[in-house]
N, C-alpha and C positions, 0 to 999 in steps of 0.2 A: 142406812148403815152409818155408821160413826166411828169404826174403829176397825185395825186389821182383825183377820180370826175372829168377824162372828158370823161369815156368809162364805164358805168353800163352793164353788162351784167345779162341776165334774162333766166332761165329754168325751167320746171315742173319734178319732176321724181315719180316715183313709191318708196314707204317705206310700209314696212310691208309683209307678206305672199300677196300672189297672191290673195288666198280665205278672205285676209281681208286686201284689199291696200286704204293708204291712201296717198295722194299728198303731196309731199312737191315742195314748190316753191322760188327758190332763187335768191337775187338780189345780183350780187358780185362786186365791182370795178375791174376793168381788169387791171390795173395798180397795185396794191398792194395786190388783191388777197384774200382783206378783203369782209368778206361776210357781208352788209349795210342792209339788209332787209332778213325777210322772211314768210312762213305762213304754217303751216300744217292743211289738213283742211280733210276732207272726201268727197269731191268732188272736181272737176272737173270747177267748176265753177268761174267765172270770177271774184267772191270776194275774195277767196285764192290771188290772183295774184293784186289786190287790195289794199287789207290788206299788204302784202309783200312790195311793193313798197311806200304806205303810210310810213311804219315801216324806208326805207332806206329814207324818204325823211324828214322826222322827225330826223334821226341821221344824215345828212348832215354836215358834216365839212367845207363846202369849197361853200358855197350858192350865193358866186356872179361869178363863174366860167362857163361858158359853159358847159354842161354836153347834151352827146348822151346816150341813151336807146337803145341797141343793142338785138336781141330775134330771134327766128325762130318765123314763121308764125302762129303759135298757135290760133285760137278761140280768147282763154283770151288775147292775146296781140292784136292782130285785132280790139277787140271789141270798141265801141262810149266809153264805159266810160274809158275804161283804155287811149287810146287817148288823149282824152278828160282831164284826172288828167295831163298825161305828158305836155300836150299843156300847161293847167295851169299856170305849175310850169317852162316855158319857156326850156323842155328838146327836141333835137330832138332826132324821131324816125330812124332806122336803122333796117333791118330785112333780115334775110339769103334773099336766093334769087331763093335756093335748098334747099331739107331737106338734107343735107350734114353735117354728125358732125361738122367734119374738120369748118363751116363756123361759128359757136360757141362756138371752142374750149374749152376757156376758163372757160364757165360755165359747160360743161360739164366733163370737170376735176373738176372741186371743186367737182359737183353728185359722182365722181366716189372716189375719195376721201373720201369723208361721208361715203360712203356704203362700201368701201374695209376697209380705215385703223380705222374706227371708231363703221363699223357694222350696223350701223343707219337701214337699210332695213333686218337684220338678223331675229328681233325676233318678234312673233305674241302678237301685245303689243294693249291695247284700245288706244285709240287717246290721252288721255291726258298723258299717260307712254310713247306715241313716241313725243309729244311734249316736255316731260322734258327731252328725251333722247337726241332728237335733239338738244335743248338750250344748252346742256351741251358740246355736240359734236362741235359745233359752238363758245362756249364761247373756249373752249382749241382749236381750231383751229385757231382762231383769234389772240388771245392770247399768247398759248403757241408753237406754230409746225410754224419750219421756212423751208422756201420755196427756194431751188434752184433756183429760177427763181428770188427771190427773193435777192439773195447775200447773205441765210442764216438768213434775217430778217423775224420776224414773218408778216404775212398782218396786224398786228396793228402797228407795227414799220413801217413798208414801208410807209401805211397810212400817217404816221402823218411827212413826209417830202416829197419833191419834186425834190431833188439835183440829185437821183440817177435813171441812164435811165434805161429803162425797157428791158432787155435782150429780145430778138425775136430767132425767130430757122425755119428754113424751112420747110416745110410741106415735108415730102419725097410722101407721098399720089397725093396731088395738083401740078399743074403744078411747075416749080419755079422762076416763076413771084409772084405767091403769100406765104405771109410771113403770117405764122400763128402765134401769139402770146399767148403764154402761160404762 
């Protein structure tokens, strides 16, 4: 990849106690690391993931660019309608091909990020305290927390240029024909 907007990656994870989980779903550019979309909802359901992708497709920077939809297999990404909005909006689809982290790295580093360095999954909160916890968590990552991967720029700084190539790193996991990008 070489530029924001032409590699979306998409994930679902668990936020909250077990005895009271609700979903967060996020859409992240794999180039810059910027999180573009997302949804916190109480189910499972194919509008969480909807909503989310709506939200990145509305904040769109780069609208006459090629842009791929990368995702595991999930329900909500399978589904006629989510399809159906990407076809729309001229993005193609992409999707693991195993349920193998490794094959969507990248969004499942941003998951892990939220939940370790920001706590987002810590506390037993109602859905609208894990949604302003999230916004928040999401606005200073974007914004403020710059990324090794990144050159040290934050994913809003990376974002908004296109000059600088996106560091890759080998999977020690996967064979090493394949280059997993983080």
């Amino acid at each position: 990849m070489n530029r924001p907007e032409q590699v979306w990656v998409s994930d679902i994870t668990y936020v909250g106690k077990r005895t009271n989980p609700s979903y967060l779903v996020l859409i992240t550019d794999a180039y810059s690391k910027k999180i573009v979309g997302f949804n916190v909802s109480n189910s499972l359901s194919v509008e969480g993931s909807l909503q989310a992708v709506s939200m990145a497709l509305k904040n769109r920077s780069y609208q006459n660019e090629s842009l791929i939809h990368h995702s595991d297999r999930g329900l909500q990404y399978c589904s006629n309608d989510y399809q159906a909005l990407l076809s729309k909006n001229g993005i193609e689809t992409s999707m693991t091909e195993k349920y193998d982290p490794y094959e969507n790295a990248v969004a499942e580093r941003i998951n892990g990020i939220l939940k370790q360095e920001f706590d987002i999954a810590k506390y037993d909160l109602n859905i609208k305290d894990k949604l302003r916890l999230i916004q928040e968590a999401i606005m200073i990552y974007n914004n403020e927390r710059p990324h090794l991967s990144n050159y040290m720029l934050t994913p809003e700084m990376m974002h908004k240029q296109n000059n600088i190539e996106m560091k890759t790193y080998k999977s020690k996991k996967l064979n090493n024909e394949v280059i997993v990008q983080l």
